[in-house]
DRENLUMLO-891693 format. One line per field, with one value per residue (C-alpha): residue in one letter; x, z negated, y negated. Coordinates in steps of 0.05 Angstrom, whole numbers, plus 5000, padded with zeros to 4 digits. Example, Ala and Ser with C-alpha at 12.3 -4.5 7.8 and 13.67 -1.06 7.14 Angstrom:
REM DRENLUMLO-891693
resn c(A, S)
c1 c(5246, 5273)
c3 c(4844, 4857)
c2 c(5090, 5021)
END
This chain:
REM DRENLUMLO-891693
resn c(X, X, X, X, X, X, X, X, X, X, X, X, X, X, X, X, X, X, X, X, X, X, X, X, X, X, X, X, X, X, X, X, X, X, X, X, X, X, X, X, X, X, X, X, X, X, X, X, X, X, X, X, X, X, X, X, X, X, X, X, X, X, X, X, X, X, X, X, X, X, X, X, X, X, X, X, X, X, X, X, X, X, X, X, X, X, X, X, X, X, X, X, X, X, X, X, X, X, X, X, X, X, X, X, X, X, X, X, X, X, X, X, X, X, X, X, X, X, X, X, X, X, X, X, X, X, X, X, X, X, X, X, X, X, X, X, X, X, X, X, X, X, X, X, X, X, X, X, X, X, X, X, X, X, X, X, X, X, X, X, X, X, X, X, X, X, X, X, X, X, X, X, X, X, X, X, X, X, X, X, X, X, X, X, X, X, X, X, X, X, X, X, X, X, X, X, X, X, X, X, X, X, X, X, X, X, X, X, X, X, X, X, X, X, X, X, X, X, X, X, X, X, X, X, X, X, X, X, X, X, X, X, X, X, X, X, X, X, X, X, X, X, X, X, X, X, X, X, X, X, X, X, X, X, X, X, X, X, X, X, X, X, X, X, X, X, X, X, X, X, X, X, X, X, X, X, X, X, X, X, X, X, X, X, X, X, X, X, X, X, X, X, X, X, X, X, X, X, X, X, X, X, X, X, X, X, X, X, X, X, X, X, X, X, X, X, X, X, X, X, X, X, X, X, X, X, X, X, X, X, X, X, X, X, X, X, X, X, X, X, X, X, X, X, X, X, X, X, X, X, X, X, X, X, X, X, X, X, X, X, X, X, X, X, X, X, X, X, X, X, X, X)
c1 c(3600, 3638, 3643, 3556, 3549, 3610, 3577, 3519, 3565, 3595, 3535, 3513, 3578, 3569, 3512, 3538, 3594, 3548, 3494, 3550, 3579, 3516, 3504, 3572, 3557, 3499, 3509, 3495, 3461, 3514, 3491, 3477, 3443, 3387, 3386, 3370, 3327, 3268, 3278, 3261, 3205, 3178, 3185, 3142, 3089, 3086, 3084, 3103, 3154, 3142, 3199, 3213, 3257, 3282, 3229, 3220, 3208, 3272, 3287, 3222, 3246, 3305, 3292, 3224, 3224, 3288, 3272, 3203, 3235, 3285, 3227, 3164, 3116, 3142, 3108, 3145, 3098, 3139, 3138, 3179, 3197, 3252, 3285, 3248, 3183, 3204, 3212, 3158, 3108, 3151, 3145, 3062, 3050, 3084, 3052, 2986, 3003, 3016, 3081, 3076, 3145, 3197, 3257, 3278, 3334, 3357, 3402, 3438, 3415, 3346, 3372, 3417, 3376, 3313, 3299, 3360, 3342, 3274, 3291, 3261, 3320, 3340, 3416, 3434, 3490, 3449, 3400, 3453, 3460, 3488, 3567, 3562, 3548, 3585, 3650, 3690, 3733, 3684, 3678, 3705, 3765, 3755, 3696, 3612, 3607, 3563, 3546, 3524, 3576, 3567, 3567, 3494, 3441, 3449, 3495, 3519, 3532, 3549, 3591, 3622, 3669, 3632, 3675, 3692, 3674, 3655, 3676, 3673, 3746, 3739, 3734, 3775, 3837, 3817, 3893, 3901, 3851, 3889, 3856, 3804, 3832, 3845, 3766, 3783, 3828, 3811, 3783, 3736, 3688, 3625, 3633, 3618, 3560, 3552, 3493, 3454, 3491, 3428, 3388, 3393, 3437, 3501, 3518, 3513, 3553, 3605, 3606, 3600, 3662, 3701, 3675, 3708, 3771, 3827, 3856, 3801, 3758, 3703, 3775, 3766, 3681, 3683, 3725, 3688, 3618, 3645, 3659, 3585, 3583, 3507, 3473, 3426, 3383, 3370, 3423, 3413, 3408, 3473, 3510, 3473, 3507, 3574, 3561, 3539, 3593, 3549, 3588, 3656, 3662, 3596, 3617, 3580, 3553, 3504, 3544, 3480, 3465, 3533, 3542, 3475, 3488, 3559, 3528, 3484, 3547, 3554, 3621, 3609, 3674, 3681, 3740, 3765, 3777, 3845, 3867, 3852, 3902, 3848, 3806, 3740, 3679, 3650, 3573, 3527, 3467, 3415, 3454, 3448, 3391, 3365, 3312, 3252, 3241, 3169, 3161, 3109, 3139, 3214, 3233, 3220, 3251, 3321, 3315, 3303, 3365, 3412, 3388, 3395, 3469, 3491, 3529, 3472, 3427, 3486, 3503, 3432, 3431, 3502, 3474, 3410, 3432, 3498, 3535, 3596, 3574, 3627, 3626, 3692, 3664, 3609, 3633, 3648, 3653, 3585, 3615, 3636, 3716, 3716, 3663, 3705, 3750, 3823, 3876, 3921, 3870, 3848, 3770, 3728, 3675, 3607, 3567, 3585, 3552, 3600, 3591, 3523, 3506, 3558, 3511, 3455, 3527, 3547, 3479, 3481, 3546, 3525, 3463, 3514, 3567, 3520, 3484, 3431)
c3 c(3391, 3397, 3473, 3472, 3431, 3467, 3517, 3481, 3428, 3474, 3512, 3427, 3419, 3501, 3474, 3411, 3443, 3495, 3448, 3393, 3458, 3486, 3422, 3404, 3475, 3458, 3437, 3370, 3342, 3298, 3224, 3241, 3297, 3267, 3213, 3263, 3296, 3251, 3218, 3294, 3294, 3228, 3242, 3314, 3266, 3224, 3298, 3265, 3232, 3194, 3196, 3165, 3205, 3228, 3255, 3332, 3397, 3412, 3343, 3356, 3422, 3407, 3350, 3381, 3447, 3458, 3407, 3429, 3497, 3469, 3419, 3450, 3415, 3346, 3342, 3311, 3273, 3263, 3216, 3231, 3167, 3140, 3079, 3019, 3041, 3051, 2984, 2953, 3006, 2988, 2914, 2919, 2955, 2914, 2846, 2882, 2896, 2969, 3002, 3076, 3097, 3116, 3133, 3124, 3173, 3146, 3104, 3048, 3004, 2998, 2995, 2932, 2894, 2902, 2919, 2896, 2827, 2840, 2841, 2912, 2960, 2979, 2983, 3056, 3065, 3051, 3118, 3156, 3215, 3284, 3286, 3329, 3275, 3217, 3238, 3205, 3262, 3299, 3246, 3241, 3181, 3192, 3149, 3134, 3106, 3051, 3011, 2950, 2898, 2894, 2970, 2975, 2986, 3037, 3102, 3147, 3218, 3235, 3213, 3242, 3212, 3192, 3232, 3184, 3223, 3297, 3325, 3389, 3414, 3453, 3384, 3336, 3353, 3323, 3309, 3253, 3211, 3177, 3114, 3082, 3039, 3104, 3098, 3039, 3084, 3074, 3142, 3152, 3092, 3125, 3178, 3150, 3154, 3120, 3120, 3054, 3000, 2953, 2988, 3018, 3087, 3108, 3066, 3005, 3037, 3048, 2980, 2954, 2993, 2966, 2895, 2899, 2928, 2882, 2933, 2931, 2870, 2835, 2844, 2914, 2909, 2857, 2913, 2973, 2944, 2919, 2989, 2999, 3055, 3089, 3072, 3136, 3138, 3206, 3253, 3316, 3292, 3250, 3318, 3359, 3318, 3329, 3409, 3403, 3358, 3298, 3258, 3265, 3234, 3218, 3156, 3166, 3228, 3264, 3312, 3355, 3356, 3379, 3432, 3462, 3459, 3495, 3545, 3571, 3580, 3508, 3474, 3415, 3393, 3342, 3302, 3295, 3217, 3225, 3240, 3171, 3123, 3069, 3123, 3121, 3099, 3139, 3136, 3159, 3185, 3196, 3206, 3146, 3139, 3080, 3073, 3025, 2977, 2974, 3055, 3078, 3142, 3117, 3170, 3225, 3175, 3191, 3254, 3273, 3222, 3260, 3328, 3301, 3286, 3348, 3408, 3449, 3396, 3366, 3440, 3448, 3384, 3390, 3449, 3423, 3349, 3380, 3323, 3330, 3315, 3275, 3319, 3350, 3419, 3429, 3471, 3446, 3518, 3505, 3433, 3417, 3411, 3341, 3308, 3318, 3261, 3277, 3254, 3206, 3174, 3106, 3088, 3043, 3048, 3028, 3037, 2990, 2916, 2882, 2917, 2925, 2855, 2846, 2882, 2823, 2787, 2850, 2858, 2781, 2795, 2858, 2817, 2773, 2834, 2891, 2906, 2956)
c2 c(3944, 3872, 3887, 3893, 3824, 3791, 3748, 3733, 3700, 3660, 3640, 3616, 3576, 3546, 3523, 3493, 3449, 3436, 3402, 3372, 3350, 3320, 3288, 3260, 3221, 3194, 3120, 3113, 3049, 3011, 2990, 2913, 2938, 2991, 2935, 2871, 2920, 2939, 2857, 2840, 2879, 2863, 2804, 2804, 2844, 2773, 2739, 2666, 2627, 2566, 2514, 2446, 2406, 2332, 2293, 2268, 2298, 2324, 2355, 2393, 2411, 2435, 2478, 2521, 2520, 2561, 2608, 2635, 2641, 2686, 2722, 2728, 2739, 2699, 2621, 2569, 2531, 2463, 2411, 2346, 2300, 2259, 2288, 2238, 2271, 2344, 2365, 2332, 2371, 2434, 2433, 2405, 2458, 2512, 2485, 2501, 2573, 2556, 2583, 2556, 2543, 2589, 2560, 2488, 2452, 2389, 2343, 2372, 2313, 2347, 2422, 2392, 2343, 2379, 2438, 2477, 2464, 2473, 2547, 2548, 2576, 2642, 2663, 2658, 2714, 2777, 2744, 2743, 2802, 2790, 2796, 2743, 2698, 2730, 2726, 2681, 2658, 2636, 2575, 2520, 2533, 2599, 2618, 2597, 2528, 2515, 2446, 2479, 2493, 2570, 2574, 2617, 2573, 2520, 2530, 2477, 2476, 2407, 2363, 2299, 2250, 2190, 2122, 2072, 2009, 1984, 1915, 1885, 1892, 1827, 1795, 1835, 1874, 1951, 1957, 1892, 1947, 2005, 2006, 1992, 1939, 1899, 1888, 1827, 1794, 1723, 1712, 1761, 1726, 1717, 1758, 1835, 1856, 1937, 1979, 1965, 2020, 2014, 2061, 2130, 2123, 2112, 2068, 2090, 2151, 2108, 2071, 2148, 2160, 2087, 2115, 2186, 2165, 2142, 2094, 2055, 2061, 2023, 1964, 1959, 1962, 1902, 1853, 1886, 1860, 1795, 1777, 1781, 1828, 1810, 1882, 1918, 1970, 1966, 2004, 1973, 1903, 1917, 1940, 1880, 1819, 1863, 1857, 1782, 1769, 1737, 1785, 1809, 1882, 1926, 1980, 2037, 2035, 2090, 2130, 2146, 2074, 2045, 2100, 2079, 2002, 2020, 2065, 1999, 1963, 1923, 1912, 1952, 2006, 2052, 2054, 2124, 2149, 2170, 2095, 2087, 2109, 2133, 2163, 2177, 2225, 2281, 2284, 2336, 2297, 2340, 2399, 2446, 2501, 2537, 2602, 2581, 2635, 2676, 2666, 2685, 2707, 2727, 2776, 2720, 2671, 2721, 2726, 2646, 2638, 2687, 2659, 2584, 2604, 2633, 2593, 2578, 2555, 2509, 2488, 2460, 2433, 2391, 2362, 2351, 2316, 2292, 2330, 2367, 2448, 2481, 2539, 2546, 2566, 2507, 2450, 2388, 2352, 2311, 2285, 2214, 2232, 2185, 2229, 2302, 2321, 2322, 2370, 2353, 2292, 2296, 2282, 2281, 2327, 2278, 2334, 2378, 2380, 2350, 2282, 2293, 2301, 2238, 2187, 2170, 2145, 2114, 2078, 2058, 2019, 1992, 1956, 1916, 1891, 1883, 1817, 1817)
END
């Protein structure tokens, strides 16, 4: 009897190994990937993407044209603004039952003072998908960089150190300045000019940073503005008077600005941070993205996040914003060397809530030292 069923049991269990076999070869889809596949095509069902972002040409460039190249099929519909008139289109907009934008890149300033409390932004971590993006140690300290104090709602991806001054080394020696209390040296009255701390900008950054820092403190920011620094809010005119020499030292300068006057053969130099002994702030520019909740288009609102995050995406960004990515792997050969954090330097991270939030106080007892 076993002898009569013998081979067709073994042609049964042939069979079995064969298929289990078969099948055990078959590449099976990883979770991130079944995942990041049906959000990609849910998200080419919705076919758009609706994204506030940094105004001008090349901030529009940058942050579409890439992307429906990689995702045909998904329009970016962008809107360029500066940060004051972001949030107020945001929140109009939401208080007549309209939910148009998706995905916001920006400043952290608006993210914080606006629209976070608003109730408006989606935690960030549960959109995340691609390993590529993920992994901590492909960031910058290791790990996803947030400004918000619970670290869910708005991550950054750039950061550059903020240089203290710029001078025109055929008129001051950089190396005579190692603090910032060298700035009330007798001989440089009249000759400081600092961009205007009253307003949103740099400067107030900086006076944020003077503020905060226990070195310097509201003792140092009484003396600096008794000196009557001359106050700008123009960048390039600031960084002009440096390379004429009407001025001597500009506080606060623009990066962008003073690279470009350089680069046509001025004497204009930024003075690196870490010459200073208190250092300076890091600052995120631009470079800090949040998911708006109630999108109308939230599966393409993941996917542009993920892509925005990888290296290729932060590579044409860097070049594009002239900000240092924090991803580990994006070049940094097209960065000013002044504005890349260094190992080993303390600073203060300006970005972050708790000096965010710190700025109405700031501006408050900026109102009672400065004179204009």
């Amino acid at each position: 009897m076993i002898e009569k069923y013998l081979p067709s049991c073994i042609c049964g269990f042939f069979l079995f190994f064969l298929f289990f076999g078969v099948a055990r070869a078959q590449p099976s889809k990883t979770g991130w990937q079944s995942e990041w596949d049906q959000v990609l095509g849910a998200a080419r069902k919705e076919a758009r993407v609706v994204v506030m972002g940094p105004p001008g040409a090349d901030a529009r460039q940058v942050l579409t044209a890439a992307f429906q190249k990689s995702f045909p099929g998904i329009e970016v519909e962008y809107n360029g603004a500066p940060g004051a008139k972001t949030a107020p289109r945001i929140l109009a907009e939401r208080s007549a039952g309209q939910y148009l934008i998706d995905i916001h890149v920006g400043g952290t300033t608006t993210m914080l003072e606006s629209l976070l409390p608003s109730g408006v932004l989606d935690p960030i971590r549960p959109a995340l998908i691609l390993p590529d993006v993920v992994e901590p140690n492909k960031w910058w300290q290791g790990k996803l960089d947030f400004s918000d104090r619970e670290g869910r709602y708005n991550l950054v991806f750039s950061t550059n150190v903020k240089t203290p001054i710029a001078v025109n080394p055929q008129n001051v020696k950089k190396e005579t300045l190692r603090s910032y209390w060298d700035l009330l040296d007798p001989k440089w009255q009249g000759k400081i000019v600092m961009r205007d701390p009253t307003g949103a900008g740099p400067g107030l950054a900086t006076a944020t940073f003077w503020y905060a820092d226990p070195r310097l403190g509201k003792e140092f920011m009484r003396k600096f503005f008794a000196a009557r620094p001359v106050l700008s809010q123009d960048d390039r005119q600031m960084l002009e008077w440096i390379a004429r020499g009407q001025y001597l030292i500009a506080v606060a300068p623009s990066e962008l600005h003073a690279t470009g006057l350089k680069a046509k053969g001025l004497s204009v130099e930024l003075v690196r941070a870490e010459q200073f002994k208190e250092s300076s702030y890091l600052t995120a520019g631009f470079g800090s993205v949040a998911l708006i909740n109630r999108a109308q288009h939230p599966n393409a609102a993941r996917v542009y996040l993920n892509w925005l995050l990888t290296k290729d995406a932060q590579t044409d960004w860097s070049k594009s914003s002239g900000y240092l990515s924090r991803r580990l792997d994006v070049a940094r050969d097209h960065i000013e060397p002044a504005l890349a954090p260094q190992d080993g330097t303390s600073y203060q991270a300006n970005y972050k809530e708790e000096y965010v939030r710190l700025r109405e106080e700031v501006t408050t007892f900026l109102e009672g030292i400065v004179k204009k």
